[in-house]
C-alpha positions as a Python dict, from the first residue, in 0.01 Angstrom:
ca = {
    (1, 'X'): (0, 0, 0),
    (2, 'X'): (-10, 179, -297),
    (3, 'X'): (-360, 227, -499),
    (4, 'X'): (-171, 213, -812),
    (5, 'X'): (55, 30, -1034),
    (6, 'X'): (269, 97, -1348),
    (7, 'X'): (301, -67, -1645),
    (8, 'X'): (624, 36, -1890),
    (9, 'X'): (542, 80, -2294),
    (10, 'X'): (628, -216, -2473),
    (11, 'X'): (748, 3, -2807),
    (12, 'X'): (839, 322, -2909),
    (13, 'X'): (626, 417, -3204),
    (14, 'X'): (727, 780, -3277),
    (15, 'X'): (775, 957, -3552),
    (16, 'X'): (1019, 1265, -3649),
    (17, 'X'): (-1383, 4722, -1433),
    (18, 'X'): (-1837, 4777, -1479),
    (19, 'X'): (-2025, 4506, -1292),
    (20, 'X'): (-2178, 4373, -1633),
    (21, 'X'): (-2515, 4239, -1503),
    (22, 'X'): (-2652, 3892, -1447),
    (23, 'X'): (-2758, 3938, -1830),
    (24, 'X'): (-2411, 3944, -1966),
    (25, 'X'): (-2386, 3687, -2219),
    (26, 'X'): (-2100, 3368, -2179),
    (27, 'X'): (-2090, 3093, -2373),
    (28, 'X'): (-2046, 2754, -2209),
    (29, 'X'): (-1786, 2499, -2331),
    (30, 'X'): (-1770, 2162, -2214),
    (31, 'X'): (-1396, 2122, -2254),
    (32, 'X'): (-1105, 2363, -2093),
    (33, 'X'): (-824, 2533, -2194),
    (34, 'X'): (-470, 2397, -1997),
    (35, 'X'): (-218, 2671, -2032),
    (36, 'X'): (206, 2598, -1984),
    (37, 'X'): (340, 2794, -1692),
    (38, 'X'): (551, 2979, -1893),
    (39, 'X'): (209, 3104, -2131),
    (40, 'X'): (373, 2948, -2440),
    (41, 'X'): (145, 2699, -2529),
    (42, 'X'): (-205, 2529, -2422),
    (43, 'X'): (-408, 2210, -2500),
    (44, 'X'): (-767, 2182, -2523),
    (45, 'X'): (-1041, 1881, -2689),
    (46, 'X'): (-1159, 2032, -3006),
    (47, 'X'): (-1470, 1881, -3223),
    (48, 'X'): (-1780, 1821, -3202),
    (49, 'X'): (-1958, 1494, -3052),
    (50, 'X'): (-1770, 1168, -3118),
    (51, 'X'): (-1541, 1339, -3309),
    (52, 'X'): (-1264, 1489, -3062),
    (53, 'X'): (-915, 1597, -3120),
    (54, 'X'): (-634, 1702, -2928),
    (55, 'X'): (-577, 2059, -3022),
    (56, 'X'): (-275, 2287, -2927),
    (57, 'X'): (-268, 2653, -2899),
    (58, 'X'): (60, 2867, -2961),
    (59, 'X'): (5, 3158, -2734),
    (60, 'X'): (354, 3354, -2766),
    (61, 'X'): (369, 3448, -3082),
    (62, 'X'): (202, 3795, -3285),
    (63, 'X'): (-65, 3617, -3347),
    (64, 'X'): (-223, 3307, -3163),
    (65, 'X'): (-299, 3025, -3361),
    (66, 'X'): (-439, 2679, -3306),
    (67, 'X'): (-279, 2314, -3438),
    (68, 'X'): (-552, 1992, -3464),
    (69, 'X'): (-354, 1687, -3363),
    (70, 'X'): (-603, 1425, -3462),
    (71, 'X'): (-559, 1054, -3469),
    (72, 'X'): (-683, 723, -3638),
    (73, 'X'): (-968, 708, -3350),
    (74, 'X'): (-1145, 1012, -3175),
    (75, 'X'): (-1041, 1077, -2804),
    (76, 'X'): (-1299, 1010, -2548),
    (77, 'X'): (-1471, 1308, -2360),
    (78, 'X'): (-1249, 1205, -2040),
    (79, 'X'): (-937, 1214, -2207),
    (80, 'X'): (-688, 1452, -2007),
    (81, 'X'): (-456, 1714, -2191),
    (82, 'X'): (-158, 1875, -2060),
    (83, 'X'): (84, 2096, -2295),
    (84, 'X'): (482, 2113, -2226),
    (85, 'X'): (665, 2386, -2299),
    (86, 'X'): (844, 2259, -2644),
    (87, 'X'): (527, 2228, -2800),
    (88, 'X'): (402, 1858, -2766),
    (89, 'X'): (78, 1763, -2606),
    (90, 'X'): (47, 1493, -2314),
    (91, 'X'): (-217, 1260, -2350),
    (92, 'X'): (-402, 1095, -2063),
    (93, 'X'): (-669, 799, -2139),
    (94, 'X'): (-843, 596, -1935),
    (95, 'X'): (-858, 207, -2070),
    (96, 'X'): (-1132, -13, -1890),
    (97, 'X'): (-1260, 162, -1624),
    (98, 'X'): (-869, 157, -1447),
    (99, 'X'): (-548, 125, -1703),
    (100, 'X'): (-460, 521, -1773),
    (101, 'X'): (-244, 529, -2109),
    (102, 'X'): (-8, 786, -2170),
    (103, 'X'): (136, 946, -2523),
    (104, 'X'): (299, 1324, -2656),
    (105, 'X'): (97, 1447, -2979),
    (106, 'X'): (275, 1675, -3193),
    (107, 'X'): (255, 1775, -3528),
    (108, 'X'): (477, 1626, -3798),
    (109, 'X'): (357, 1769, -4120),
    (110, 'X'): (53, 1675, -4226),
    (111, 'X'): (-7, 1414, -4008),
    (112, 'X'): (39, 1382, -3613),
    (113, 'X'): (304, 1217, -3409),
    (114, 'X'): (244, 1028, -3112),
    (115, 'X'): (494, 908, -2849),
    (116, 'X'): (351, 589, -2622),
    (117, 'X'): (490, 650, -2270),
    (118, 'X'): (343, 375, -2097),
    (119, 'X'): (30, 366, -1868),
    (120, 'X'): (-57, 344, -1471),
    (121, 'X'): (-311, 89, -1348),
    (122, 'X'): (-575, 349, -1131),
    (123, 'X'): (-827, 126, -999),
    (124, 'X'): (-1149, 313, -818),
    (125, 'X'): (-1399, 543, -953),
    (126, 'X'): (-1209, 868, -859),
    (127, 'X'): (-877, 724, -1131),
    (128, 'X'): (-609, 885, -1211),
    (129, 'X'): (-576, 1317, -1277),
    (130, 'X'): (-338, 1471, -1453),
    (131, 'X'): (-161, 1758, -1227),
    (132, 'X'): (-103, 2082, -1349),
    (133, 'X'): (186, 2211, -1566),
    (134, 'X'): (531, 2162, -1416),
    (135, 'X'): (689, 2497, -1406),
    (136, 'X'): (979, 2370, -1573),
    (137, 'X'): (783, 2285, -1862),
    (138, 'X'): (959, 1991, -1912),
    (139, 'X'): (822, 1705, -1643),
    (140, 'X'): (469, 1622, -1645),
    (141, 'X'): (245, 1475, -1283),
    (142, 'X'): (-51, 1275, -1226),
    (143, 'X'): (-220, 1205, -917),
    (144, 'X'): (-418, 891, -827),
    (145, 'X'): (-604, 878, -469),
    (146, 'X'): (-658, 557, -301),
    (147, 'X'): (-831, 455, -16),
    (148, 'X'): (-552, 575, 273),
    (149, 'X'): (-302, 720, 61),
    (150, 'X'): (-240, 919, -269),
    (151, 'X'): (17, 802, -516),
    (152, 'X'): (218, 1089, -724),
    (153, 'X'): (318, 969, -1083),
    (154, 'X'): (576, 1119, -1313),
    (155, 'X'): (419, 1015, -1600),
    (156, 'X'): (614, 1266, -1842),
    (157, 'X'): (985, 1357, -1820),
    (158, 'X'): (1178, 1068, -1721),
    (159, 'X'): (1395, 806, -1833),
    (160, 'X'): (1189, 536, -1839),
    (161, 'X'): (839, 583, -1856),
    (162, 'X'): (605, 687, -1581),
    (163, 'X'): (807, 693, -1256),
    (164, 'X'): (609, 699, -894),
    (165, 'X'): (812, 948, -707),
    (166, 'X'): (636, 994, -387),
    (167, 'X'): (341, 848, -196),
    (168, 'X'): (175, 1053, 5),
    (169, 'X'): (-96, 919, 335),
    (170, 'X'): (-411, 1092, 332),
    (171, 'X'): (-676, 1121, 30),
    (172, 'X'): (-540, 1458, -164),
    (173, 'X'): (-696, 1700, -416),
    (174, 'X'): (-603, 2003, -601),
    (175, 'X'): (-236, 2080, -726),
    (176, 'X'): (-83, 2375, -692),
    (177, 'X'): (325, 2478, -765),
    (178, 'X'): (503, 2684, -469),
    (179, 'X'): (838, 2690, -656),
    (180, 'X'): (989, 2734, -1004),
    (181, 'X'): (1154, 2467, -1046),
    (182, 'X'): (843, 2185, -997),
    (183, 'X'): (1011, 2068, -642),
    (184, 'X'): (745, 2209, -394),
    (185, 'X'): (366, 2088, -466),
    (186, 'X'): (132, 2196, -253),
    (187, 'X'): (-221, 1930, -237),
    (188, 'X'): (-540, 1968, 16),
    (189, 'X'): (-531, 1712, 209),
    (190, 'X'): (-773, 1487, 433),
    (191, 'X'): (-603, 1273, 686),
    (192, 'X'): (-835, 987, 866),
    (193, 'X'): (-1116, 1161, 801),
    (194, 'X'): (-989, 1477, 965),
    (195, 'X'): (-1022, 1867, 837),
    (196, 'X'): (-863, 1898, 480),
    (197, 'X'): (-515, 2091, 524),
    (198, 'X'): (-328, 2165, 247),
    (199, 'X'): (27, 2087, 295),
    (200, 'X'): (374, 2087, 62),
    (201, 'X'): (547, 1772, -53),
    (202, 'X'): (893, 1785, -142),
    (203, 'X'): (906, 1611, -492),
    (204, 'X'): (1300, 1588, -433),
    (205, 'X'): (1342, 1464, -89),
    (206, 'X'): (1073, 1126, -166),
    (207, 'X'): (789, 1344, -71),
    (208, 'X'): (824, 1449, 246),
    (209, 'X'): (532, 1657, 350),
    (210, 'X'): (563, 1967, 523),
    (211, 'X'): (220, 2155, 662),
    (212, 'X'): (130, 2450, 442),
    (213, 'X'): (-205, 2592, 570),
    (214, 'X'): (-305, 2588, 962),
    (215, 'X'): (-582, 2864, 989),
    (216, 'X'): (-735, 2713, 1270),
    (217, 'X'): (-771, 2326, 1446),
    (218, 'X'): (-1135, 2261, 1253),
    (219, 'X'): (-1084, 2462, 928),
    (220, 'X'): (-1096, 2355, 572),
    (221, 'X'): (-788, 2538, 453),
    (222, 'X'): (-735, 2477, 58),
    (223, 'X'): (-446, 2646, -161),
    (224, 'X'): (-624, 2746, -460),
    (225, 'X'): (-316, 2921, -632),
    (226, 'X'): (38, 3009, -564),
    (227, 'X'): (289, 3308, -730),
    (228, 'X'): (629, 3173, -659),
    (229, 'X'): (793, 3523, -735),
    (230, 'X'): (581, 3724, -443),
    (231, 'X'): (470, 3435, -236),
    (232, 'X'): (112, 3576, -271),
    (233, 'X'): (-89, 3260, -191),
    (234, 'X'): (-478, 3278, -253),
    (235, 'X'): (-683, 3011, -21),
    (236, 'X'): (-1055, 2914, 64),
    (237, 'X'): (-1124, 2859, 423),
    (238, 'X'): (-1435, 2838, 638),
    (239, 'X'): (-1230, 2918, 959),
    (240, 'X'): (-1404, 3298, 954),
    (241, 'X'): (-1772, 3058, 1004),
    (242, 'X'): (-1854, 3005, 623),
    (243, 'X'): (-1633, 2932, 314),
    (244, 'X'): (-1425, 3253, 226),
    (245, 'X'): (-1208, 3376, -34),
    (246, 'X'): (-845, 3452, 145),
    (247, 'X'): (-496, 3556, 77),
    (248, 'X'): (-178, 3503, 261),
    (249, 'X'): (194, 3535, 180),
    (250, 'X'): (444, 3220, 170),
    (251, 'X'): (683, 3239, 430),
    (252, 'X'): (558, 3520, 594),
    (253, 'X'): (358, 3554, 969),
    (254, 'X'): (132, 3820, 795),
    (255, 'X'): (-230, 3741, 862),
    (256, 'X'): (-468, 3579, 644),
    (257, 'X'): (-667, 3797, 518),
    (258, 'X'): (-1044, 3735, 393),
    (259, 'X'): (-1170, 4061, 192),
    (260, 'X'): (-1508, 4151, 195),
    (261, 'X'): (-1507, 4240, -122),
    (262, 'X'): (-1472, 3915, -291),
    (263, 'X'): (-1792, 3760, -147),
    (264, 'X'): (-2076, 3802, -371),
    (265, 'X'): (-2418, 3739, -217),
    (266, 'X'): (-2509, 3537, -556),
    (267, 'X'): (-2227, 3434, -747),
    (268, 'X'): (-1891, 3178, -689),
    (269, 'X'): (-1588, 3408, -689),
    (270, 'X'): (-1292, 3180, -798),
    (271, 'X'): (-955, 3307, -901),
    (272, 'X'): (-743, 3121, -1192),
    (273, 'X'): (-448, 3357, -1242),
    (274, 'X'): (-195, 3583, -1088),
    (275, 'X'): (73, 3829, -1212),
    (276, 'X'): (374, 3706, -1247),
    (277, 'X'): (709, 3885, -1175),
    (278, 'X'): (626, 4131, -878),
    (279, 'X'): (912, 3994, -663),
    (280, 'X'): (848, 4050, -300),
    (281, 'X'): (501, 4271, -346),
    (282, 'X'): (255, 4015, -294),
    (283, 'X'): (10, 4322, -234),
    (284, 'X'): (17, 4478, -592),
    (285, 'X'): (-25, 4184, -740),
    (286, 'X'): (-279, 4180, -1000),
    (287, 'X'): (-557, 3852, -948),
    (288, 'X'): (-787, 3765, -1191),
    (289, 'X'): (-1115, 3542, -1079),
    (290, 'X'): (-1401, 3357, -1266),
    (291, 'X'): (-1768, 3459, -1117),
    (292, 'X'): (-2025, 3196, -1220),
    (293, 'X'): (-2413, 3320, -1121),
    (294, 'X'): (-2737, 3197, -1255),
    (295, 'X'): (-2728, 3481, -1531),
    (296, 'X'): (-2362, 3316, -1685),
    (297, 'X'): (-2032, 3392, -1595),
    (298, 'X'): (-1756, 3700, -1608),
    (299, 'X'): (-1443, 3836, -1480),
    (300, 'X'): (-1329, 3983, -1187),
    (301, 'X'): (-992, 4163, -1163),
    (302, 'X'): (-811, 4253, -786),
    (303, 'X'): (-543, 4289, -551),
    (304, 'X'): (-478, 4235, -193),
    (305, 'X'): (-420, 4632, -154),
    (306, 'X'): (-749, 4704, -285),
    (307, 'X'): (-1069, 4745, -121),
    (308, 'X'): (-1290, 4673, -416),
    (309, 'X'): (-1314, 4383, -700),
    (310, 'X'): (-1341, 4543, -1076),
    (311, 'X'): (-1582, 4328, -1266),
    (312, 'X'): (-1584, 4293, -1644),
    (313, 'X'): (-1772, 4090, -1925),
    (314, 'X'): (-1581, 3833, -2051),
    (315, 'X'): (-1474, 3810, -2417),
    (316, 'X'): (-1790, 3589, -2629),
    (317, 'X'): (-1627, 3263, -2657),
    (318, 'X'): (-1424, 3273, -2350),
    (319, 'X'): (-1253, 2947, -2223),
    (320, 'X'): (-1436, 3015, -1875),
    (321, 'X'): (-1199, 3008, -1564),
    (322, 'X'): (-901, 2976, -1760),
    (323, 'X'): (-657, 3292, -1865),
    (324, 'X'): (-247, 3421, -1784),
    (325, 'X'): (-109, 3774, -1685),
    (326, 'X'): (191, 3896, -1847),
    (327, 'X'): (449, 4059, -1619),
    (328, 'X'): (340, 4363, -1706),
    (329, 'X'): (-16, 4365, -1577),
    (330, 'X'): (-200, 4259, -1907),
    (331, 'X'): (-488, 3981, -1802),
    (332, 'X'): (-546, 3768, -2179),
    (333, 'X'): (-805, 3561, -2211),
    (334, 'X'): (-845, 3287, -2448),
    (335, 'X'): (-1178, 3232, -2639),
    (336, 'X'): (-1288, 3041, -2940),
    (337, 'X'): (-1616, 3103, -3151),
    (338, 'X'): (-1683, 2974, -3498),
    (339, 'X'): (-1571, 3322, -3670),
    (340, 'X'): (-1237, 3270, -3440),
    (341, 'X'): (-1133, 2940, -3324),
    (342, 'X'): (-825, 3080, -3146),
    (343, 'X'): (-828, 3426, -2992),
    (344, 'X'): (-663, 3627, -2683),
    (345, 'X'): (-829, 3921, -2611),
    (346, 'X'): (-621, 4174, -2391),
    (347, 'X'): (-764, 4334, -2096),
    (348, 'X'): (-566, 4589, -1891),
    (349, 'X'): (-426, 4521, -1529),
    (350, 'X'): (-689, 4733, -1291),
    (351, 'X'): (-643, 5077, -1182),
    (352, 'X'): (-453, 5167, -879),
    (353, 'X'): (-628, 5145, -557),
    (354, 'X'): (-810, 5459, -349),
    (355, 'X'): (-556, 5645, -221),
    (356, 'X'): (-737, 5557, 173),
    (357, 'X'): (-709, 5222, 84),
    (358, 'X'): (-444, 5054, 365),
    (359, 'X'): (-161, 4835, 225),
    (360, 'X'): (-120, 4513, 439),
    (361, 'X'): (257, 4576, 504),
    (362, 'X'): (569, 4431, 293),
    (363, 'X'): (652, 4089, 274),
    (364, 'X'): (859, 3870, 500),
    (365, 'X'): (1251, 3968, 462),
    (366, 'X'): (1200, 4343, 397),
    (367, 'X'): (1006, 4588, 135),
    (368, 'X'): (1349, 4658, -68),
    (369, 'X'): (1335, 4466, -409),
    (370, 'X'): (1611, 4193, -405),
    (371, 'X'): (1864, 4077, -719),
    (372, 'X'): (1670, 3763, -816),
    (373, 'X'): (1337, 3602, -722),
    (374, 'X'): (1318, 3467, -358),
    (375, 'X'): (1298, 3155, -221),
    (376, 'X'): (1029, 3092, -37),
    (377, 'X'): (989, 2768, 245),
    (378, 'X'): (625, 2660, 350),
    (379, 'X'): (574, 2790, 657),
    (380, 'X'): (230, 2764, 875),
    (381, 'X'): (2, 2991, 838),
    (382, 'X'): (-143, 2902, 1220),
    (383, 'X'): (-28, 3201, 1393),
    (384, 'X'): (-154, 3429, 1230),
    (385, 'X'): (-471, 3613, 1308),
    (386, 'X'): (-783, 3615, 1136),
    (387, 'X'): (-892, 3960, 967),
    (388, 'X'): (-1177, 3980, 749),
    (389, 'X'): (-987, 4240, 540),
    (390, 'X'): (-1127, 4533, 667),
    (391, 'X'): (-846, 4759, 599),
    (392, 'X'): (-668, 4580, 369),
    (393, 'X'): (-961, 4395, 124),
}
């Protein structure tokens, strides 16, 4: 049985490097930044107390800039925002404690547009969560968990208003996008109570799901992020005894690999973006990674064919955790203060590693470059052996 149901919109209303110190200073926001996969454009709730706003962010051009798309009534503090890549905002609200509503925002002159798409009945406490951006830009997912089994929505993209396009058995979390096209979604899954495995679902074959990660029978293996062009796949795990920090590569029987260096005695290491574009070199892939300790939060900057983590102080006003590398190794960070409510700053991808420092070995199907980005199939990661990334992290 399904834990949700949908309901269709009854009109169409719209309208035409240093380790900075636990003293570094950060700035804490209680609203993120949601960035398109492309780096175009991102959503965030702007204002102040009752009085929120959609807000979207044009991140492409010379300049960035920031567009309020306000409405008659403020959104909630729960509302969910997800940009697409033409420019319009998604809108996710949650309607007596179970009905999620569904509109695009975008600008029409002085005033904003809003498209009603319909809404998804999400009954339980846990509701209804809006899936990351689609890497074609285009569709938009939501994810609602029930008791046995977890329900994926198209809720953006379709022909007639949200769509339920695969159900999947096991309670799910996270999102992450192994492809791109938006076919292959990888979620961590718990089945009957079992380990959490993450696994891929095939958004195109009724969401058949394939396993993913296998480290060992007992582990917690979660996908944390994906780069579809090197297959570089970044994971948490407590198959090494503890909860690690690991990377792996997609289709490849290369181990995973948990490097030293990104456990910090007294701060959470997470990683929220990877550099796009380095077809079949998972290992010089730049990663960047949010550290949260008790003195604020900063940025770390790595790859897997390093031995060390650069550490930085993030820009004042930084959007913690969120961020996008360009294809040529430049990490931007977003950040808003009251002098600049829209701002990238630039940071530059790290240095090249030690020259002792040993590269894990190419990628499945050869070192050579090929003509286009590669495909890559889930494949487990079970076989391979556990290192602790002591040559390679």
């Amino acid at each position: 049985m399904t834990a949700c149901a949908i309901e269709t919109a009854a009109e169409d209303d719209g309208r035409d490097g240093e380790h900075p110190g636990r003293g570094a200073r950060a700035t804490e926001f209680t609203a993120g930044l949601t960035i398109t996969a492309n780096g175009a454009y991102a959503a965030r709730l702007a204002g102040d107390g009752d009085a929120l706003y959609a807000e979207r962010w044009t991140l492409d051009g010379p300049e960035p800039y920031a567009v309020p798309l306000p409405l008659d009534q403020p959104e909630e503090p729960g509302t969910q925002l997800l940009p697409l890549a033409d420019g319009r905002v998604l809108v996710a609200r949650r309607v007596d404690g179970r009905r999620n509503t569904f509109s695009l925002l975008y600008p029409t002159g002085p005033a904003t547009g809003e498209l009603r798409l319909g809404a998804v009945e999400a009954p339980g406490s846990e509701g209804l969560v809006l899936l990351p951006p689609s890497p074609d830009g285009i569709c938009a997912y939501a994810m609602c968990v029930g008791p046995e089994t977890t329900t994926l929505w198209l809720v953006a993209g379709g022909a007639f208003g949200p769509e339920r396009v695969a159900e999947v058995r096991g309670r799910c979390t996270g999102g992450v996008w192994l492809d791109r096209t938006g076919r292959m979604l990888a979620l961590d899954r718990r089945l009957d109570g079992g380990p959490v495995k993450a696994v891929a679902v095939d958004l195109e074959r009724g969401g058949e799901v394939t396993p993913l990660l296998q480290i060992t029978e007992d582990s917690d293996d979660r996908l944390l992020l994906a780069d579809p062009d090197s297959g570089l796949l970044l994971l948490r795990s407590d198959a090494p005894g503890h909860d690690r920090l690991g990377w792996g590569v997609l289709g490849s029987l290369l181990p995973v690999r948990f490097p030293e260096c990104l456990r910090l005695d007294d701060a959470a290491v997470t990683p929220f973006a990877v550099q796009p574009g380095q077809v079949l070199m998972p290992e010089t892939c730049a990663v960047a990674l949010r550290i949260d300790a008790a003195g604020g939060s900063w940025v770390g900057t790595w790859q897997p064919m390093s031995r060390r983590m650069g550490q930085l102080a993030a820009p004042v006003g930084w959007l913690a955790g969120t961020g996008l590398w360009t294809a040529g190794g430049v990490l931007r960070l977003p950040y808003a203060t009251a002098g600049a409510p829209c701002g990238l700053a630039d940071v530059e991808a790290p240095p090249e590693p030690e020259p002792d420092a040993v590269v894990a070995g190419p990628a499945a199907g050869g070192g050579a470059a090929a003509e286009g980005p590669r495909v890559c199939r889930p494949v487990p990661l079970q076989q391979a052996p556990l290192t602790d990334g002591k040559p390679a992290g």
